[in-house]
N, CA and C atoms as a LAMMPS dump frame, in Angstrom:
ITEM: TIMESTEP
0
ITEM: NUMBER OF ATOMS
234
ITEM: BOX BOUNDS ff ff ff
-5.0000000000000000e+02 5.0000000000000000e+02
-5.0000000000000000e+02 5.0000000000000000e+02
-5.0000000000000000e+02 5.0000000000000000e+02
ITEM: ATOMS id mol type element x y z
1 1 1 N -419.971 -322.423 29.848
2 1 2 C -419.814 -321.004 30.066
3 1 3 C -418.676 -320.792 31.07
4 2 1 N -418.178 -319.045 30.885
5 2 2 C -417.155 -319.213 31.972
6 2 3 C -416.861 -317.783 32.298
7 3 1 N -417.064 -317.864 33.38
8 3 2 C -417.816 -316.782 34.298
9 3 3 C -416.199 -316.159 34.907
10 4 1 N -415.821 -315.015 34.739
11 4 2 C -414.248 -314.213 35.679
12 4 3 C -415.527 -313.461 36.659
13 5 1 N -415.124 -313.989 38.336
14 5 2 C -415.593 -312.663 39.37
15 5 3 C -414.47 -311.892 39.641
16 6 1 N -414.604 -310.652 40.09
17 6 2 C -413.585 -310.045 40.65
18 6 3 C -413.972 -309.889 42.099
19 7 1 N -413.364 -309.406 43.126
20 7 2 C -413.425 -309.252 44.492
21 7 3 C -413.314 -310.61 44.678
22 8 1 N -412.86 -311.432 44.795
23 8 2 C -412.796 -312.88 45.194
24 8 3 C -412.562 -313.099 46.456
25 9 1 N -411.659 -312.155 47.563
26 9 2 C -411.651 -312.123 48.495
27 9 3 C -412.581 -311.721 49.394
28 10 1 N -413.937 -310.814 49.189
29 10 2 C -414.931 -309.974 49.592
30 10 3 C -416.294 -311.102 49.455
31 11 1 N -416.872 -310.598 50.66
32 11 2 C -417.222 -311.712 50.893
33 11 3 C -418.611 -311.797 49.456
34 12 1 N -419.016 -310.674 49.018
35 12 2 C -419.828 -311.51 47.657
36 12 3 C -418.953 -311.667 46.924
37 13 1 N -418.124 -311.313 46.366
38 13 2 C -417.157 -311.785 45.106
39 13 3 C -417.161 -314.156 45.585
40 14 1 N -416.861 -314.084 46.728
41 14 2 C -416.403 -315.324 47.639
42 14 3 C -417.641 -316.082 47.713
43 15 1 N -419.069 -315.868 47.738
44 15 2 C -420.003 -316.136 47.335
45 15 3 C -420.604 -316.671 46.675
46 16 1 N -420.425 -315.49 45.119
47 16 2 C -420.606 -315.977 43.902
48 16 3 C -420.066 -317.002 43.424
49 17 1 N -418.657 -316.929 43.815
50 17 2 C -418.248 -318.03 43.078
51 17 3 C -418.305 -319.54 43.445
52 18 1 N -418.51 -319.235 44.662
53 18 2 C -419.056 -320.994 45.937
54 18 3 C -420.138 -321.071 44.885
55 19 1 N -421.32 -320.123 44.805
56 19 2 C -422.746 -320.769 44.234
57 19 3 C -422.447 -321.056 42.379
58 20 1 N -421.485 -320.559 42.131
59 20 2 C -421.182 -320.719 40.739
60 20 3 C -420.562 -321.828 40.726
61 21 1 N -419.966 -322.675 41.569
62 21 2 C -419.349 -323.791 41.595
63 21 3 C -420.093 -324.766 42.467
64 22 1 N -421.078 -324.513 42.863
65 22 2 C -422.431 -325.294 43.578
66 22 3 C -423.005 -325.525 41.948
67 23 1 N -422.548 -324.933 41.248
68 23 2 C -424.026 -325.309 39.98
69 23 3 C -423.151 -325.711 38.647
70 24 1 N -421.676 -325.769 39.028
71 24 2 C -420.813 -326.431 37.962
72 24 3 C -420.791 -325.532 36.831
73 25 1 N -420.283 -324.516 37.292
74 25 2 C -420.181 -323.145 35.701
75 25 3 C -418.81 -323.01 36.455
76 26 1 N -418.261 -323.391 35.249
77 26 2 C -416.622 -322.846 35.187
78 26 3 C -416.405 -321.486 35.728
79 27 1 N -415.96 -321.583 36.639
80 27 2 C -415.699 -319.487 37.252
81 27 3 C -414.28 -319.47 37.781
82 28 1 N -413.466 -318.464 37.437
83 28 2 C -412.664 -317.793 38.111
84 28 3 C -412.473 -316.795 39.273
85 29 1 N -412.118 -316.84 40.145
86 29 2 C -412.256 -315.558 41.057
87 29 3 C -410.704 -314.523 41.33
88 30 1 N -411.026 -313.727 41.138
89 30 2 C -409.646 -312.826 41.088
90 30 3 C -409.833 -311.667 42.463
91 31 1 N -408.354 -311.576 42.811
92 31 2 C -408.056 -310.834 43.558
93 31 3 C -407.772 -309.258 43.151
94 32 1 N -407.205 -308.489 43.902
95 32 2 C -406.608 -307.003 43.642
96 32 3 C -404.952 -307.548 43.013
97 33 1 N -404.437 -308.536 43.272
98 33 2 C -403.256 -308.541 42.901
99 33 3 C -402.91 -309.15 41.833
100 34 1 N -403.712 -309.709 41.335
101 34 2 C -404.075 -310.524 39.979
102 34 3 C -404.575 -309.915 38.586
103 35 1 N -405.895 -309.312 39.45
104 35 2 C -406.293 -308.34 38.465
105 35 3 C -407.238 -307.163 39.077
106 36 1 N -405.973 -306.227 38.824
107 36 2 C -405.867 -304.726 39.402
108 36 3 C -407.034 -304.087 39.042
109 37 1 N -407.982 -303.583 39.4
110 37 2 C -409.167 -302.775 38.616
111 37 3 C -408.479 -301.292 37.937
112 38 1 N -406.785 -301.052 38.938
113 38 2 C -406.428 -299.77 38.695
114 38 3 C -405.488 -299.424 37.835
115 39 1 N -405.207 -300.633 36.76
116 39 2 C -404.5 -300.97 36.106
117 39 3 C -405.109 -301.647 34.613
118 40 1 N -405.112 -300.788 33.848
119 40 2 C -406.462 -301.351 32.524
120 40 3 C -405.251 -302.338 31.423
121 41 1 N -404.401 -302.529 31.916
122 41 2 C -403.26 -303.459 30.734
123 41 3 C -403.157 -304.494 31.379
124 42 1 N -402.981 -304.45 32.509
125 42 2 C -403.524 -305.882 33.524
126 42 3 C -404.707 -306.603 33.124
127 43 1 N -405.934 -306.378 33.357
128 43 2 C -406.844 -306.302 33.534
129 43 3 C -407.344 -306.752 31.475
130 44 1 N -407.328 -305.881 30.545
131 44 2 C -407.008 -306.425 29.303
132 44 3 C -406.435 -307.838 29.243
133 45 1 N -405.12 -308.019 29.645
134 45 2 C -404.177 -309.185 29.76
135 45 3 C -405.051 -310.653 30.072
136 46 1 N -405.371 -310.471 31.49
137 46 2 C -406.199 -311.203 32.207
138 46 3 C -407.171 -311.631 31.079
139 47 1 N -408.112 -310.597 30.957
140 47 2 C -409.352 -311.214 30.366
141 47 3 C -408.677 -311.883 28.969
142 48 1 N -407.922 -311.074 27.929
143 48 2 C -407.682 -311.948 26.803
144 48 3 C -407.608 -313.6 27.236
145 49 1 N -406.88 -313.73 28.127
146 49 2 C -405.774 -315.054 28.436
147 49 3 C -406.865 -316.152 28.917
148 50 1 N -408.187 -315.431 30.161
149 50 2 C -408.676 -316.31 30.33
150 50 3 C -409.931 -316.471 29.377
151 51 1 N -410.479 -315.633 28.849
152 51 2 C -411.825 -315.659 27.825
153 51 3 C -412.789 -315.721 28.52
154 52 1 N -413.301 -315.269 29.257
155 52 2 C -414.631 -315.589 30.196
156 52 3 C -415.843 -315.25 29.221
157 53 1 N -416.853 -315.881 29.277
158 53 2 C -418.351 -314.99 28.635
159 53 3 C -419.284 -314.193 29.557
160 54 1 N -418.59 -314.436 30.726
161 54 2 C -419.297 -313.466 31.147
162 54 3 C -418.227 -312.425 32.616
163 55 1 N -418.645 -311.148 33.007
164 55 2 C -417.579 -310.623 34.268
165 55 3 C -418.98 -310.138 35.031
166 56 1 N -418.646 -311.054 36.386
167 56 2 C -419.367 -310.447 37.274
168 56 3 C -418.761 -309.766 38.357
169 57 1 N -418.593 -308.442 38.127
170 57 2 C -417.919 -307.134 39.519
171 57 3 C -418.264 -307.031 40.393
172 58 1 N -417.447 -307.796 41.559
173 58 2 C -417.686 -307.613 43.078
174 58 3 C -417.198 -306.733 43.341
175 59 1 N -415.832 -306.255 42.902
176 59 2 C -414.944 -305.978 43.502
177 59 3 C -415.014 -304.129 43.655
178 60 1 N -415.101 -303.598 45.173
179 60 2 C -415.082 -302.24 45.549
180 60 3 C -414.339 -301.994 46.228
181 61 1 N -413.877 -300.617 46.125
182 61 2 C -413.454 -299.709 47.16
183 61 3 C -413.728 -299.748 48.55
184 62 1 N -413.62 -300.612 49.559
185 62 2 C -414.618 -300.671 50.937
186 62 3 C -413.915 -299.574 51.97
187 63 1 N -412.776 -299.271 52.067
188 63 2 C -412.529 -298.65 52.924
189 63 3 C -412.783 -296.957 53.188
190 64 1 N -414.004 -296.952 53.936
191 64 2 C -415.045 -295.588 53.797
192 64 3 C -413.887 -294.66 54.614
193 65 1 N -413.264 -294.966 55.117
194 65 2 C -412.616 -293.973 56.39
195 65 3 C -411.55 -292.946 55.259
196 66 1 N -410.787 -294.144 54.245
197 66 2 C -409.691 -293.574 53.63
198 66 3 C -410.282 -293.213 52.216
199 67 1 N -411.443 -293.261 51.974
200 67 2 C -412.164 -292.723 50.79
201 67 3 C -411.928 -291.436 50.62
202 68 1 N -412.121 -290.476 51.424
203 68 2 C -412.045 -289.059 50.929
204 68 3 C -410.395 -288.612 51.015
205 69 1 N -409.751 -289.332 51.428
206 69 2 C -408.191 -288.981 51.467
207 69 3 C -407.503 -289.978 50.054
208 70 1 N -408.245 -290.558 49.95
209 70 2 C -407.705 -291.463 48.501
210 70 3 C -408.991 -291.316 47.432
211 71 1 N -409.048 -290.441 47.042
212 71 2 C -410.126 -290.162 46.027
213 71 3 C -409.822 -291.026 44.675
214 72 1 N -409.449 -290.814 44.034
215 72 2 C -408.904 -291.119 42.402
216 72 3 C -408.439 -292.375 42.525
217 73 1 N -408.141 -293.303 43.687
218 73 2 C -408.225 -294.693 43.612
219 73 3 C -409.685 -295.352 44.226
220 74 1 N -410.381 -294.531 44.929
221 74 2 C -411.346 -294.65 45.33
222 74 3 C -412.416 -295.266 43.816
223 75 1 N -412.304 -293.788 43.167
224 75 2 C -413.256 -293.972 41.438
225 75 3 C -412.701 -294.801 40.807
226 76 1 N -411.629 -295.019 40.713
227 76 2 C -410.712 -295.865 40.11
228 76 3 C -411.644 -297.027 40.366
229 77 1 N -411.391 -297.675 41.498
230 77 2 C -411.897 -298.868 41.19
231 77 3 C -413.312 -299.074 41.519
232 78 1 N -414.443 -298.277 41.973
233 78 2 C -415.912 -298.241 41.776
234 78 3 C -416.32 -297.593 41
C-alpha cells in the first residue's frame, strides 16, 4: 500500500508518517511547496505521478491571527 500525507511539516502530518514508516507502509509526506492544497493542477499532477491508495490530510490553515484577514486561502486549504 501507499499512503501520500500532506502537512508533512506539522507536527501530525510528521507523525503519521514516522508511525507509517514504524510499520513499513510505503508513505510519502508532502509539504505546501510540493503540493499546494491551493492549487488543484498541482495537486492532480502529484497524485497522478505518485499513485497513492490512500491520502491522509494533515495539512491546515494554522495561522488563527491571519485567518480573518486571509479568508479565501484560509477555506482554501481547510
Amino acid at each position: 500500500m501507499k499512503v501520500l500525507v500532506t502537512g508533512y511539516t506539522g507536527q501530525l502530518g510528521f507523525d503519521v508518517v514516522r508511525e507509517l514508516k514504524a510499520r513499513n507502509i510505503e508513505c510519502i509526506g508532502t509539504t505546501r511547496n510540493e503540493f499546494s492544497l491551493t492549487d488543484t493542477e498541482k495537486m492532480q499532477d502529484f497524485v497522478k505521478a505518485y499513485k497513492p491508495d490512500v491520502v491522509i490530510h494533515c495539512a491546515a490553515y494554522t495561522a488563527v491571527d491571519k485567518a480573518e484577514d486571509e479568508v479565501d486561502i484560509c477555506r482554501a486549504v481547510n
